[in-house]
C-alpha positions in Angstrom: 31.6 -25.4 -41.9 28.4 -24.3 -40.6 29.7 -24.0 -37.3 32.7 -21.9 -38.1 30.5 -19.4 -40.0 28.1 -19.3 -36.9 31.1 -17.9 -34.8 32.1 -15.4 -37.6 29.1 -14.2 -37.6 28.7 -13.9 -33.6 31.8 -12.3 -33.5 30.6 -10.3 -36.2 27.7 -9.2 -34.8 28.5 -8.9 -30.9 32.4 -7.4 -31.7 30.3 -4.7 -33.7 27.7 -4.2 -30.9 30.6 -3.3 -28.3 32.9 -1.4 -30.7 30.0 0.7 -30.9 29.1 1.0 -27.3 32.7 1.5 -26.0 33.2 4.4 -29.2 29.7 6.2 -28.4 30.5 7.5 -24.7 33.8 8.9 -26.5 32.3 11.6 -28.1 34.3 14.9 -27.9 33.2 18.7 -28.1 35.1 20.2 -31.7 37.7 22.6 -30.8 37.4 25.7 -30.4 33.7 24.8 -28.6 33.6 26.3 -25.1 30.7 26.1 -22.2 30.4 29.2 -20.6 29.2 29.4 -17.3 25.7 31.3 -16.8 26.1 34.8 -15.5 24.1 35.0 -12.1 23.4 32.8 -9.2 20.4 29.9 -9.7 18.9 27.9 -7.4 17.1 24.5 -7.5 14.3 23.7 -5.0 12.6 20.3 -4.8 8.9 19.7 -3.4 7.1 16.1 -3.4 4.0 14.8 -2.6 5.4 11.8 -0.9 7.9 10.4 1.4 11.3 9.3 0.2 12.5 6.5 0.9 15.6 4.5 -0.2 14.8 1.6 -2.7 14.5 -1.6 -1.5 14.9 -3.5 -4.7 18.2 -1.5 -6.5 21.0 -3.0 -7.9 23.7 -3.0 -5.0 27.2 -3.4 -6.9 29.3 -1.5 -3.8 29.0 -0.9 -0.7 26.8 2.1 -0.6 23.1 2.1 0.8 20.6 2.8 -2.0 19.4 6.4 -3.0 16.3 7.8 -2.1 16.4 10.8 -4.2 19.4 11.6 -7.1 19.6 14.8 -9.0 22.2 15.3 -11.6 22.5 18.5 -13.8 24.3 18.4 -17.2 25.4 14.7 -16.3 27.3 15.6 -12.7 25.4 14.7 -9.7 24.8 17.6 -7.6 22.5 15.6 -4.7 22.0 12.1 -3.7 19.9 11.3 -0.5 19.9 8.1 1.4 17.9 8.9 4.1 14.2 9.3 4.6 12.8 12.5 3.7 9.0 13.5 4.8 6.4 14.3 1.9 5.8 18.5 1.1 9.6 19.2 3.0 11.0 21.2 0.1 15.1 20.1 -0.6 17.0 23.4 -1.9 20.3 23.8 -3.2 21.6 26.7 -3.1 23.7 27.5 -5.4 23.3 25.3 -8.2 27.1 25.0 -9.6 27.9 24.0 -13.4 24.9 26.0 -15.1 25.4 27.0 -18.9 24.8 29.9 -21.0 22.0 27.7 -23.9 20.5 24.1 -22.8 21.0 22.5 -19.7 19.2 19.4 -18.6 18.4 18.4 -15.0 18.3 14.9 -13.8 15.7 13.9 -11.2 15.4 10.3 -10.1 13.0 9.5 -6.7 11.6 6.4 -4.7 8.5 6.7 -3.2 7.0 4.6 -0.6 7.1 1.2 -1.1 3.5 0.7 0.8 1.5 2.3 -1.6 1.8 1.5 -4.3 -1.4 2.1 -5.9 -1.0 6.2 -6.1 0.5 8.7 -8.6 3.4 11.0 -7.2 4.5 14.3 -8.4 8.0 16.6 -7.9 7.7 19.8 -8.5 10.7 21.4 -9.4 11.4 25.1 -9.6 14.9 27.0 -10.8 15.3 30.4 -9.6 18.0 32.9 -11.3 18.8 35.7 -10.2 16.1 38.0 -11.2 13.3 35.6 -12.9 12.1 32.2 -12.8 14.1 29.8 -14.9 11.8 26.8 -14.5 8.7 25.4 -13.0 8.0 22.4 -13.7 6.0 19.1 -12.1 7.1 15.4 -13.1 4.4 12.7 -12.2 5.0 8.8 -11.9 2.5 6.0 -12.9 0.9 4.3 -10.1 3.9 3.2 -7.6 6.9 3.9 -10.0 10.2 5.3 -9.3 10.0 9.1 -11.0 12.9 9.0 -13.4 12.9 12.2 -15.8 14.9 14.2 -17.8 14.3 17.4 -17.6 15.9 20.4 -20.2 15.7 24.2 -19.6 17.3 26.9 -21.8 19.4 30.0 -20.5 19.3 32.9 -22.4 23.2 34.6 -22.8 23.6 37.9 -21.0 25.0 39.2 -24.1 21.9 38.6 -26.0 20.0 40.4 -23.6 22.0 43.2 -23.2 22.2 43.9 -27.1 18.7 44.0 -27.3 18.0 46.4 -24.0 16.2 43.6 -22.2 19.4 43.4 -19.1 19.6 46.7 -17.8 
């Protein structure tokens, strides 16, 4: 008996776990709920204080070389760099597709130098718009970690501004 109710309550317990898991990605917007794209052209430039390098220790499950810098904005990837890239070089992109009107979130994940790994590194990120600074903004790591960070930023509606006089 006591066996019987241990696999009850395994499959219990596990079935539960991944019902959940698989249902939680599967979340939908309600109806009528639309993204509108942000009026104006952005831009995204990237500055760090060290050298990228690919990771030697990531998980390889395909064929592809490991990333030595990733940036994602509102979940789609809109730069991933396998190569090398010297410390200070500043990466732009130019324009930044897929920007909304309210909250945003920018993705940033780096590798520094696997040699030293006793030092602290920074990415300094900066958002342009069309006519004011969106963001500026600079992630540090502990000493010899990857920089993973999230990081949000709000645009304003051009409606908003223009029914208060702010966007003429």
């Amino acid at each position: 008996m006591r066996p019987v109710l241990a696999a009850v309550i395994w499959i219990v317990l596990i079935g539960g776990l991944t019902l959940y898991m698989n249902t939680r990605e599967a979340v939908k917007l309600p109806e009528g709920f639309k993204v509108s794209q942000a009026s104006g052209t952005y831009s995204l430039e990237l500055t760090t204080t060290f050298a990228l390098e690919p990771d030697p220790f990531a998980l390889r499950t395909t064929a592809d070389e490991p990333e030595a810098l990733v940036v994602k904005l509102n979940g789609k990837e809109l730069l991933r760099i396998a190569d090398k890239v010297e410390a200070g070089r500043p990466i732009r992109i130019d324009p930044v597709p897929e920007v909304h009107d309210g909250a945003n979130e920018l993705y940033v994940e780096a590798s520094p130098p696997v040699d030293s790994a006793l030092r602290s590194y920074a990415i300094r990120i900066q958002i342009m718009g069309t006519h004011q600074e969106v963001l500026d903004r600079t992630i540090w790591s502990e000493h010899g970690m990857k920089i993973a960070a999230s990081v949000p930023f709000c645009i304003e509606p051009q409606q908003r501004k223009e029914e208060h006089g702010h966007g003429r």
